[in-house]
Structure formats: structure tokens, C-alpha cells
C-alpha positions as CSV (number, residue, x, y, z in Angstrom):
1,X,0.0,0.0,0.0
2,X,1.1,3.9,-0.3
3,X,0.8,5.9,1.5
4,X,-1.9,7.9,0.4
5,X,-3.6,4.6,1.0
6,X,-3.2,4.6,4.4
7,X,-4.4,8.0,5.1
8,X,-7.6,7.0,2.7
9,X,-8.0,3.7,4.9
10,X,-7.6,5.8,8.1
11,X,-10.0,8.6,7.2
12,X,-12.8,6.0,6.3
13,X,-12.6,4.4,9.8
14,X,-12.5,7.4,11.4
15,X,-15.7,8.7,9.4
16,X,-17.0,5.0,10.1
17,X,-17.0,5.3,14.1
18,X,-18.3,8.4,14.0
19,X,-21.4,7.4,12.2
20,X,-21.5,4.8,13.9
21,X,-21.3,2.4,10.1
22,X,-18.9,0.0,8.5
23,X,-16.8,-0.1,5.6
24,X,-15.9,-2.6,3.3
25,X,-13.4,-5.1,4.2
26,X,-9.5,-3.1,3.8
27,X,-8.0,-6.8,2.8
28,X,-10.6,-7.4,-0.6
29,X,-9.8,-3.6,-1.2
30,X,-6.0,-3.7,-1.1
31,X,-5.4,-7.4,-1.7
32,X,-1.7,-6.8,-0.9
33,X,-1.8,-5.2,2.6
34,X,1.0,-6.2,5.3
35,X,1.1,-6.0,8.9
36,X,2.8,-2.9,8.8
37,X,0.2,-1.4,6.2
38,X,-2.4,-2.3,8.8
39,X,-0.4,-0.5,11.8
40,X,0.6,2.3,9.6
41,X,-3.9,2.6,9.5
42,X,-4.1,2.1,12.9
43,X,-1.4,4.6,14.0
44,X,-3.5,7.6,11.6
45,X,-6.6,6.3,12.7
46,X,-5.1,6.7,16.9
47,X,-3.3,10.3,15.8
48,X,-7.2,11.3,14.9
49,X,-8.4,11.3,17.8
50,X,-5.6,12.4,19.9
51,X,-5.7,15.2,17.2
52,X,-9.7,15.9,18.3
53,X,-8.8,16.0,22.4
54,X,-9.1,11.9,23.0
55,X,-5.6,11.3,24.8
56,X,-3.7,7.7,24.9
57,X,-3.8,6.4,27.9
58,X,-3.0,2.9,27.4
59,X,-2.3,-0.4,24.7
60,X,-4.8,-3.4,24.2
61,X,-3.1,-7.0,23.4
62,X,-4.9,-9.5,21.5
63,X,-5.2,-12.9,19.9
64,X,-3.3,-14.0,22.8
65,X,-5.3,-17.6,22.8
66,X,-4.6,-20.4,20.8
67,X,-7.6,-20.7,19.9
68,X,-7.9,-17.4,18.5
69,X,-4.9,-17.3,16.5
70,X,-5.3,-20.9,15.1
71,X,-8.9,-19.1,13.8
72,X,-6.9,-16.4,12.0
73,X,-3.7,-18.7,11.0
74,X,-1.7,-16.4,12.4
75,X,1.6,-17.2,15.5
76,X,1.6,-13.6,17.1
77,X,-0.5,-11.5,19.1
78,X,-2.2,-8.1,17.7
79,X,-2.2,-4.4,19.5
80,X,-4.0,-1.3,19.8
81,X,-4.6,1.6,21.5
82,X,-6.8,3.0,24.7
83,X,-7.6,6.3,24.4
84,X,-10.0,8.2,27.1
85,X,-13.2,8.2,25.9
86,X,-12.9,4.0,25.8
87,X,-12.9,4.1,29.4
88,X,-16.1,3.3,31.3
89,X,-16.6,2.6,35.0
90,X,-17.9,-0.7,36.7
91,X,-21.7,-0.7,36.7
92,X,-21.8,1.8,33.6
93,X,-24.2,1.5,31.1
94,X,-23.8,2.0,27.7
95,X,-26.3,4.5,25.7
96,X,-28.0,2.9,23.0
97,X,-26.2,3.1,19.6
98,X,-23.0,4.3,21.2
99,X,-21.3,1.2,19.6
100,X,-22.3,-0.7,16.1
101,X,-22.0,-4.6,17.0
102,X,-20.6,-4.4,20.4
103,X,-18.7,-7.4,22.0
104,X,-17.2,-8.0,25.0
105,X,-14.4,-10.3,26.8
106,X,-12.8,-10.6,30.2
107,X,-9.0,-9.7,30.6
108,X,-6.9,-8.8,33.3
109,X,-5.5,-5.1,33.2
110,X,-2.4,-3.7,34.5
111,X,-1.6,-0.2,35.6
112,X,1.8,0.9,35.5
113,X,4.2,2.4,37.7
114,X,6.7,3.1,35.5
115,X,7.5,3.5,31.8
116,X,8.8,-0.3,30.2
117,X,10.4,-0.6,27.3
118,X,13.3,-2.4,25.5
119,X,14.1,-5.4,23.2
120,X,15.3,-7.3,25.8
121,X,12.2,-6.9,28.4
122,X,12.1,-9.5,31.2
123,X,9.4,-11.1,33.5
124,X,10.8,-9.9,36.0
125,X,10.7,-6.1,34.5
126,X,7.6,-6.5,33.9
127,X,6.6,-7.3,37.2
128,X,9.1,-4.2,38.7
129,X,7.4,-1.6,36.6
130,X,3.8,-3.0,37.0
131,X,1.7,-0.4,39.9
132,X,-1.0,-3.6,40.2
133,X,-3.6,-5.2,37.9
134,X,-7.6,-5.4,38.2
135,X,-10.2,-7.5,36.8
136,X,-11.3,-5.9,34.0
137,X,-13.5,-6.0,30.5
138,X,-13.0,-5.2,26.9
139,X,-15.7,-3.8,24.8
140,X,-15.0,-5.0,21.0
141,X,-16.4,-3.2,18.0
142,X,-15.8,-3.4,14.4
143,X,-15.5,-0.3,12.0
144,X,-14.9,-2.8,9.2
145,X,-17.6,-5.6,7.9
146,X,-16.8,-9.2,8.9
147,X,-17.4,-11.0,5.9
148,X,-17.8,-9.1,2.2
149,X,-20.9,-9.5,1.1
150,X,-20.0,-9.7,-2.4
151,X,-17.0,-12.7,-2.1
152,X,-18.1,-13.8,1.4
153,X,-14.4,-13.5,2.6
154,X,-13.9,-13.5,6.0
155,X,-12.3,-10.3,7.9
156,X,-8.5,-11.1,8.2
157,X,-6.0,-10.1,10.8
158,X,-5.2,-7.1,8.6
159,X,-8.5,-5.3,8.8
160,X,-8.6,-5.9,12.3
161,X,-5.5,-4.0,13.4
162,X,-5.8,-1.4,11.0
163,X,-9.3,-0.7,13.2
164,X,-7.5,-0.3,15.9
165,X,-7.2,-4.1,17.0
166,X,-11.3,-4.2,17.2
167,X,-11.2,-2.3,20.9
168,X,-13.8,0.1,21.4
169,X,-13.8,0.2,25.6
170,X,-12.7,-0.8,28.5
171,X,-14.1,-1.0,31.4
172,X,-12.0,-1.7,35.1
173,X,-13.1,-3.2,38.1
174,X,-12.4,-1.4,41.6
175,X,-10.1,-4.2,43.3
176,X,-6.5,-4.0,42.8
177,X,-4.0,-6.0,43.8
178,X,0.0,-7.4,42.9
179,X,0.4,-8.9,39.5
180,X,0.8,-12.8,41.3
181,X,-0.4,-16.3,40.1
182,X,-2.2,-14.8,36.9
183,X,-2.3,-18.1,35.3
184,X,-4.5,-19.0,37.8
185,X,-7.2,-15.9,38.1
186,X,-10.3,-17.4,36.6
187,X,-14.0,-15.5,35.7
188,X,-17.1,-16.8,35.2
189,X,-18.8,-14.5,32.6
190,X,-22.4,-13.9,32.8
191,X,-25.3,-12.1,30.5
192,X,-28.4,-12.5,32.9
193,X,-28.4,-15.4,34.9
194,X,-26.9,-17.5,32.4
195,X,-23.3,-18.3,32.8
196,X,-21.8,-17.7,29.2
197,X,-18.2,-18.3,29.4
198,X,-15.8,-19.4,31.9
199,X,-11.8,-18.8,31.1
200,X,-8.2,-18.6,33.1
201,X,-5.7,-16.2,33.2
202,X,-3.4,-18.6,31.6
203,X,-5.0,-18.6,28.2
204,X,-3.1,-15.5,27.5
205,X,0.0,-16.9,26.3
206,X,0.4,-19.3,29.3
207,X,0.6,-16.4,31.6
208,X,-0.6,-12.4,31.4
209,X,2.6,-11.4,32.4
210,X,3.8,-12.9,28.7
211,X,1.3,-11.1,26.9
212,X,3.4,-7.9,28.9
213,X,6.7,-9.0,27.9
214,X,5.6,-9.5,24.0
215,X,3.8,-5.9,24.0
216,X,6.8,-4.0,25.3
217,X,9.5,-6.3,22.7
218,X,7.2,-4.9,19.9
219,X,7.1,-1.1,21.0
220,X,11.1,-1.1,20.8
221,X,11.0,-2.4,17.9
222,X,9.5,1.1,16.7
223,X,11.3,3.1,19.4
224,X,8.3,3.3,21.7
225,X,7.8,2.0,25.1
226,X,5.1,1.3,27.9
227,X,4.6,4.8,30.1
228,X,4.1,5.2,33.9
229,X,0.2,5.3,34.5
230,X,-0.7,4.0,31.4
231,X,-3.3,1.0,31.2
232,X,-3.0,-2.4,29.9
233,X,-5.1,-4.6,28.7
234,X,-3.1,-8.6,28.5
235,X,-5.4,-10.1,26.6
236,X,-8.5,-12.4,26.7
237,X,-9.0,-15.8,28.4
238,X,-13.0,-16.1,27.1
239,X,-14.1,-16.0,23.7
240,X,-16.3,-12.9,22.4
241,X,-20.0,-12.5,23.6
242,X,-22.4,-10.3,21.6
243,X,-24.1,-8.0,23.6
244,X,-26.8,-6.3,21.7
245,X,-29.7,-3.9,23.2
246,X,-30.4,-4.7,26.7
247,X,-27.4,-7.1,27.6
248,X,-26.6,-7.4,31.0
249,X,-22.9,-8.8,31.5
250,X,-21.6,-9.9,34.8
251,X,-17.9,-11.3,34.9
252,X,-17.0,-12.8,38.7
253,X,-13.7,-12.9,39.3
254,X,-13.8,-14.7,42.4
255,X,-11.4,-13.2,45.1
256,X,-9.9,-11.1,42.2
257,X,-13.5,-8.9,42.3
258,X,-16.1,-8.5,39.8
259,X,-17.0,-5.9,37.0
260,X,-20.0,-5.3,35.5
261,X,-21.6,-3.8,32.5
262,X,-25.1,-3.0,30.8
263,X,-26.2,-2.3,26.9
264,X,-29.5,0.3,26.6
């Protein structure tokens, strides 16, 4: 792609969430897009908002499962960006038509203490610069059709960066405590009364902290790093749940604490 491509690619997303619409998929238009084509979107797309007054304030990881990335035959995780207006307390509701086809999933966030960053990021950095983590939720939307309705091609890892790695919220439990024995933090997701999905902290890459580790590698790699007080979101251990109007999601994370969410 050029590079007049990416700002065309970025400008319709942009339009796209504010009109609350999709677009056509990016892959069918530019059969050839890479994964830096869809970063060099998602990085216009981000530098739009910050441009209208909606400030980073954190990074989301995904396809951190196996499951996930066997589904999109891809071996490495994904990234976007938080910005402020994604973030939405415990107990919030969400306005009717705020989102197009929201989704949500249960991660666990962290909160940093100080900035991380290098190629040669640790564990046990990782752990030293973490403040603590919560129990928290990722609100998915999609900017960009999931299947073409003309080819019936499926939406590909590329369109899903380049819209900003499908994250539209997040959404952060009160509790807070030291980022030990992820692997074992569990929730049981609920809409209603009906348990939906039930997940561990180690279906992120074995362990959270990994998902960490990977995030900050990548950063270097284009001279960027993880910054003190910014907000993390590891990855998911559930699979998507569709939550159209009047979905009521409540996702126990046992001692870890709770967060919950409602869709007008």
C-alpha cells in the first residue's frame, strides 16, 4: 500500500465510528496489505483522535489464545490503543447506539508504575514496573464488515489492526492487587443469569505477564515503550460474547473482584 492509501483507509474508519457504520473489508480492497500497512492505518486512525482531544492512555493486546490465533492462521499476538473516551466505570451502562455490534471479553488489566520498554524486556521487568492489575472488560467493536458480502471473505487479521485491534472500551473493576499467580485468576462470565463463558488467566499466552513481555518487545521495535500510568489490557481468556440492546454482563472474578456492564 502507499501511503496515500493509508491515510484514505484511516480517514474512512474514522468517518466510520463516528457514524457509527462499517466499511468494506480493507484486505478485498487492497489485496496486498502487510502487517505494517495495517499498523501504519491504525497509528492515523489513533493520531485522529488524539488530534480531536481523545488522549492515549494505554495499549490493548490481542489474539493471545490459541484458539484465537489458530482461527486467523496467524503465530503472534495483535495491539491497539486506549484512548480516554474508551474508558467506562464498573456498573456503567452504555447508551443505545453508542457502539455498532458491540462485544465483550474478560482480561486482566495492568496499571503501570513506571514506563517499560526495550528489546530485551524481562518477567521480572515487567513485574518491577507493574503499579497492580484489576479485573477488568474489553468492549469490541468493528468499523470494518466481517465478511464481504460480495466474495463472502472473512475479515483477516489485517483489517482488524488497522481498526485499531477491534477495541472500542474498557471497562475496570475497583479491586486492585499485585500482579501474582495470573495463570490461575479465573472468571465466570455472565449475560443474565446464564453463565456464558468461563476462562483462566493462563490462556493468554500461558501467563498475562507474557502477553506484557511481547507488547513492550514490539514497542522497541519502533522506538516506543510502555509509560508510567498507562493502562494495559493482557489479553483475553473467554471468547467474544455479543451483547446487543439490553445485555446485562456480569464477569466474577472470584477473590480477584467482579466488573460489570449494561447495553440500553
Amino acid at each position: 500500500m502507499k501511503a496515500e492509501d493509508h491515510a484514505n483507509a484511516a480517514a474512512q474508519l474514522v468517518s466510520a465510528e463516528e457514524a457509527r457504520s462499517q466499511i468494506g473489508l480493507l484486505s478485498v480492497a487492497y489485496p496486498d496489505i502487510t502487517m505494517d500497512d495495517a499498523y501504519a492505518i491504525q497509528k492515523q486512525v489513533v493520531a485522529a483522535k488524539v488530534a480531536k482531544g481523545d488522549p492515549v492512555i494505554g495499549w490493548k493486546i490481542g489474539l493471545t489464545s490459541r484458539a484465537m490465533q489458530m482461527a486467523l492462521n496467524i503465530d503472534i499476538p495483535d495491539s491497539g490503543v486506549l484512548t480516554r473516551s474508551m474508558m467506562f466505570d464498573t456498573g456503567a451502562t452504555i447508551p443505545a447506539g453508542h457502539f455498532i455490534a458491540p462485544r465483550i471479553e474478560a482480561e486482566i488489566a495492568f496499571v503501570m508504575r513506571s514506563d517499560l520498554g526495550g528489546a530485551e524486556v524481562t518477567r521480572d521487568d515487567v513485574l518491577a514496573a507493574t503499579d497492580y492489575v484489576a479485573p477488568a472488560l474489553e468492549i469490541l467493536d468493528t468499523r470494518i464488515l466481517r465478511r464481504d458480502p460480495d466474495t463472502g471473505q472473512a475479515r483477516k487479521v489485517f483489517d482488524t489492526i488497522s481498526d485499531n485491534a477491534a477495541n472500542a472500551g474498557v471497562v475496570i473493576g475497583t479491586e486492585q492487587r499485585a500482579p501474582d499467580n495470573l495463570p490461575w485468576v479465573g472468571a465466570i462470565v455472565s449475560v443474565g443469569d446464564t453463565v456464558e463463558e468461563t476462562g483462566l488467566g493462563a490462556g493468554v499466552l500461558g501467563d498475562p505477564v507474557q502477553s506484557m513481555v511481547w507488547l513492550a518487545r514490539r514497542m522497541a521495535l519502533y522506538g516506543d515503550r510502555i509509560k508510567a500510568g498507562q493502562v494495559i489490557l493482557s489479553g483475553s481468556f473467554i471468547r467474544p460474547i455479543e451483547c446487543p440492546p439490553g445485555t446485562v454482563i456480569h464477569a466474577d472474578f472470584g477473590s480477584f473482584g467482579r466488573v460489570d456492564l449494561s447495553f440500553d
